[in-house]
C-alpha positions in Angstrom: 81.5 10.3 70.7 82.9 11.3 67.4 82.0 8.9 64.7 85.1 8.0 62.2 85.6 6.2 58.8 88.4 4.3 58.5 89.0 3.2 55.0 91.7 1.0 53.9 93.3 2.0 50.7 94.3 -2.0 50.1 93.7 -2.6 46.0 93.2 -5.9 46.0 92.8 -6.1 42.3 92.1 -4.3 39.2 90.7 -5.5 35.7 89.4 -3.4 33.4 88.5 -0.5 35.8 86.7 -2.8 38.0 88.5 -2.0 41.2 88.2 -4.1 44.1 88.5 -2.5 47.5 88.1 -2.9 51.0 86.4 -0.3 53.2 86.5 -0.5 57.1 84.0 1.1 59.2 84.4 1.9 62.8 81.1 1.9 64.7 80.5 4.0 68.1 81.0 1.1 70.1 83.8 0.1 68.5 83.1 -2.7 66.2 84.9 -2.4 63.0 82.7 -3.3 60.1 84.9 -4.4 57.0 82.9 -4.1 53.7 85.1 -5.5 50.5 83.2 -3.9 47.3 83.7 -3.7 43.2 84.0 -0.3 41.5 81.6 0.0 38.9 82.9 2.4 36.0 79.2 4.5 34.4 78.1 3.0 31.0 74.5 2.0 28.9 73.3 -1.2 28.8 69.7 -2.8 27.3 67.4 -3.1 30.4 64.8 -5.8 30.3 63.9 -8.5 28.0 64.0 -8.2 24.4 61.8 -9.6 21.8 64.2 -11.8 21.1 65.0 -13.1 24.6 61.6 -13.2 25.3 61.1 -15.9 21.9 64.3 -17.8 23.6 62.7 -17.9 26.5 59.5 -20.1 25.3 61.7 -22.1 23.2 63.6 -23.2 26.6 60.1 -24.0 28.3 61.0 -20.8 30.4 58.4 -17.8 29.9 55.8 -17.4 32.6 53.2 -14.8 32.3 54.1 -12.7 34.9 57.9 -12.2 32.8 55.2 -9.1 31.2 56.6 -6.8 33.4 60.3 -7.5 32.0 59.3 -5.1 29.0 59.7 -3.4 27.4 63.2 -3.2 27.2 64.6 -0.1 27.1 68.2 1.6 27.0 69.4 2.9 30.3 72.4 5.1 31.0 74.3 4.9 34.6 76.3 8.1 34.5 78.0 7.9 37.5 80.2 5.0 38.8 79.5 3.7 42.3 81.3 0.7 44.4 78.7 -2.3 44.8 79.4 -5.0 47.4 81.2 -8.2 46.4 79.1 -10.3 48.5 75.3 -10.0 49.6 75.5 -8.5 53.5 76.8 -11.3 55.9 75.5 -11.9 59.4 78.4 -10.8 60.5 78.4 -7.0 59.0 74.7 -7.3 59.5 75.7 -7.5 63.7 78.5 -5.3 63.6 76.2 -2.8 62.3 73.0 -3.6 64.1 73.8 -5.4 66.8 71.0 -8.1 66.2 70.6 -11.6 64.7 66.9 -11.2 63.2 67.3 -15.3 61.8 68.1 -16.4 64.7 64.9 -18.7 66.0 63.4 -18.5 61.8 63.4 -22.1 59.7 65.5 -22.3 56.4 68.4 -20.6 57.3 72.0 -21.1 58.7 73.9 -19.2 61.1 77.6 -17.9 60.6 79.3 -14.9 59.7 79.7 -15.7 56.5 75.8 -16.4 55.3 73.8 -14.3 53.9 71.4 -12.0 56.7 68.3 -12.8 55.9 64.5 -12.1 57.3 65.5 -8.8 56.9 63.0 -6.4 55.7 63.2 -3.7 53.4 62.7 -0.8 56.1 65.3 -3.0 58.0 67.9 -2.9 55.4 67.2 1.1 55.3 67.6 1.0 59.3 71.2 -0.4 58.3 72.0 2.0 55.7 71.4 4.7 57.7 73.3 3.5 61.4 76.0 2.9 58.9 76.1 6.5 57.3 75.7 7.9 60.8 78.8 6.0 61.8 80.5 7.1 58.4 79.6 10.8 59.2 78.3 10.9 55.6 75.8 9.9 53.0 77.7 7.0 51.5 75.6 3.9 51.7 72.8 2.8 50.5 70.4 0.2 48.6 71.1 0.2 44.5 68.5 1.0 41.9 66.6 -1.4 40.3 68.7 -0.2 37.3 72.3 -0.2 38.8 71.5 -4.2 40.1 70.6 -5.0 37.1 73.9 -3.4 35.2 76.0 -4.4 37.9 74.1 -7.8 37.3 74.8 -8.1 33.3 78.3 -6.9 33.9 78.3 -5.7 30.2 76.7 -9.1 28.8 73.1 -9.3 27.0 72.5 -12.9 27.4 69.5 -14.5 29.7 71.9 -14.5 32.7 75.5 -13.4 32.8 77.6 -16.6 31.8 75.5 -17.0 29.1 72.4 -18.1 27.4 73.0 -21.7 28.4 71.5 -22.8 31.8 73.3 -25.8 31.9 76.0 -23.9 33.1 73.8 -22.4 36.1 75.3 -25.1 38.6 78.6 -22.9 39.0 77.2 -19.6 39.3 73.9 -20.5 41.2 72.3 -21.5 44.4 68.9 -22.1 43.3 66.1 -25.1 43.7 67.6 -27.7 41.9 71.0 -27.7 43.8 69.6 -26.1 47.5 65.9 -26.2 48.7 65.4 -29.3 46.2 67.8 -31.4 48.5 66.7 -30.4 51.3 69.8 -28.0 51.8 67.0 -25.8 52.4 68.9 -21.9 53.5 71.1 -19.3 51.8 75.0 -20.8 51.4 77.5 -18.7 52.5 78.4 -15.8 49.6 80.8 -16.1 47.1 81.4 -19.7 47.1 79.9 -20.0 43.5 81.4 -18.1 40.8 81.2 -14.6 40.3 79.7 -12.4 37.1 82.4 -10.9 34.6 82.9 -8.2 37.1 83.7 -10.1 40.1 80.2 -9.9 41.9 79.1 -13.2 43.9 75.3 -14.6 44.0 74.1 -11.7 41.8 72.3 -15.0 40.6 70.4 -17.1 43.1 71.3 -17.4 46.4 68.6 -14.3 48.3 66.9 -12.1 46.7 68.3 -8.3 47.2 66.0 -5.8 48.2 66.6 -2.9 45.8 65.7 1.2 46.9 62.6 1.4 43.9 59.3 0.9 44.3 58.3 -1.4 41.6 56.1 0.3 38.8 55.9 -0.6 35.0 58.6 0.3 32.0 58.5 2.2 29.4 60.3 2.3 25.7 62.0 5.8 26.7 65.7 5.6 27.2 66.7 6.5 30.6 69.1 7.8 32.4 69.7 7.0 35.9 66.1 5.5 36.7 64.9 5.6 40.2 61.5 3.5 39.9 58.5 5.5 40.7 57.8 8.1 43.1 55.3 5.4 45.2 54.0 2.3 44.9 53.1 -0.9 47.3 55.9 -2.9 46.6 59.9 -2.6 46.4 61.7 -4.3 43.8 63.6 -7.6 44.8 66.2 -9.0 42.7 68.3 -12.2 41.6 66.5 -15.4 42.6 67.1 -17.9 45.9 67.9 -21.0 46.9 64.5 -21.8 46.7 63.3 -20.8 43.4 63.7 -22.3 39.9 66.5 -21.2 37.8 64.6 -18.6 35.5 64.3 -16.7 38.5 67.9 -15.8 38.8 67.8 -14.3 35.1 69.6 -10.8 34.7 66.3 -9.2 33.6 63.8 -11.2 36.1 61.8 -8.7 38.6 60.5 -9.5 41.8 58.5 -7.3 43.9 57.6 -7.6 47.9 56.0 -5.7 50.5 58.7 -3.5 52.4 57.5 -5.1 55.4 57.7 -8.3 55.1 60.9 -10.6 56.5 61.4 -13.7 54.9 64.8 -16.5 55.3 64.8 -15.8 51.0 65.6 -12.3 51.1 68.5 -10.3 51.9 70.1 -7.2 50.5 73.7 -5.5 48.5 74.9 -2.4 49.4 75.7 0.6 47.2 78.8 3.1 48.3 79.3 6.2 46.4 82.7 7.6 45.0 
């Protein structure tokens, strides 16, 4: 059976060259997969936490020792734009695609097509990428960078976490412990139903963790451009908090890491489509 891409040319909206768009894959079987994603324009941004962050930070009550690995910051170019979904996956592209339900049966976690798909494990997210690229007939999809999540993350801001500096204001961006697991609504909330970042991304704070492609490994002062993390490792980077975790978590700079086998109701993933 020939494998087509169908994409729909509907602009939905556009604000300073941050094009939304909606792209509808046709599987084998004939599911049709929509996938609404944000076109990031290429720029250079200050990856990591600064000296100055980091003395903000333990004036807040908000540096743990682990943060280390946040520096030091360094300045990072993304030379090529890239569309970066809206939303974390849902269960329902996550079934379209796959054909399976891996929360179903797990604590912690909701079912619907709009939730987040969770207990999905880094080699599981790659399984998707590629049944999706095989059903695009190219090499479109995939997991972001370390770097491009946390760009797409900052959406051209240097503060702690996008809206700001001020986590009083986390309540309208963020699904994290104080306003999920800590009463007992203990599973990822359906994306995009707290506000987005300054380039209309969804959840990039709190919510699930996204797996990114990079092994985790430590920084350096160098500028970069176009980081991919290094060549091996034991871990893959995870990033952006959960509904589980305290709010520091979800900072723009914060760096989780996790073994790529391991499938919990906290983690999901973001895609990555290329021009």
């Amino acid at each position: 059976m020939k494998r087509t891409l169908l994409i729909s040319s509907l602009l939905l909206w556009l604000d300073a060259g941050h094009a939304d768009q909606l792209f509808t894959v046709e599987m084998p079987w004939g599911t049709k997969v929509e996938l609404e994603m944000v076109w990031i324009e290429p720029g250079t941004f200050t990856m990591g936490t600064t000296k100055a962050q980091e003395q903000l930070l333990r004036e807040k009550g908000l540096w743990l020792s682990f943060i280390e690995n946040e520096r030091p910051a360094h300045k990072v170019t993304i030379s090529r734009g890239f569309y970066l979904g809206k939303y974390e996956i849902t269960q329902k592209q996550w079934k379209g695609v796959m054909g399976t339900a891996p929360w179903i049966g797990w604590d912690d976690v909701r079912a619907g097509d709009a939730y987040p798909a969770v207990y999905i494990s880094w080699h599981d997210a790659q399984q998707f990428v590629q049944v999706l690229n095989q059903a695009a007939g190219d090499s479109l999809y995939r997991l972001p960078t370390e770097a491009e999540w946390e760009y797409t993350c900052r959406a051209g801001t240097n503060t702690l976490w996008s809206f700001g500096d001020d986590e009083r204001q986390k309540e309208e961006y963020t699904w994290y412990e104080a306003n999920a697991w800590g009463t007992n609504v203990r599973y990822a909330h359906q994306v995009g139903t707290k506000r987005p970042n300054p380039w209309s991304l969804h959840d990039m704070h709190g919510n699930v963790w996204e797996w990114c492609q990079d092994w985790h490994g430590p920084y350096t002062s160098e500028d970069r451009v176009d980081p991919m993390g290094p060549p091996h490792g034991k871990a893959r980077i995870g990033r952006g908090g959960a509904f589980s975790d305290y709010i520091e978590t979800s900072r723009s700079a914060f760096r989780n890491r996790s073994e790529p086998e391991i499938r919990y109701g906290i983690i999901g993933a973001r895609l990555v489509r290329r021009k």
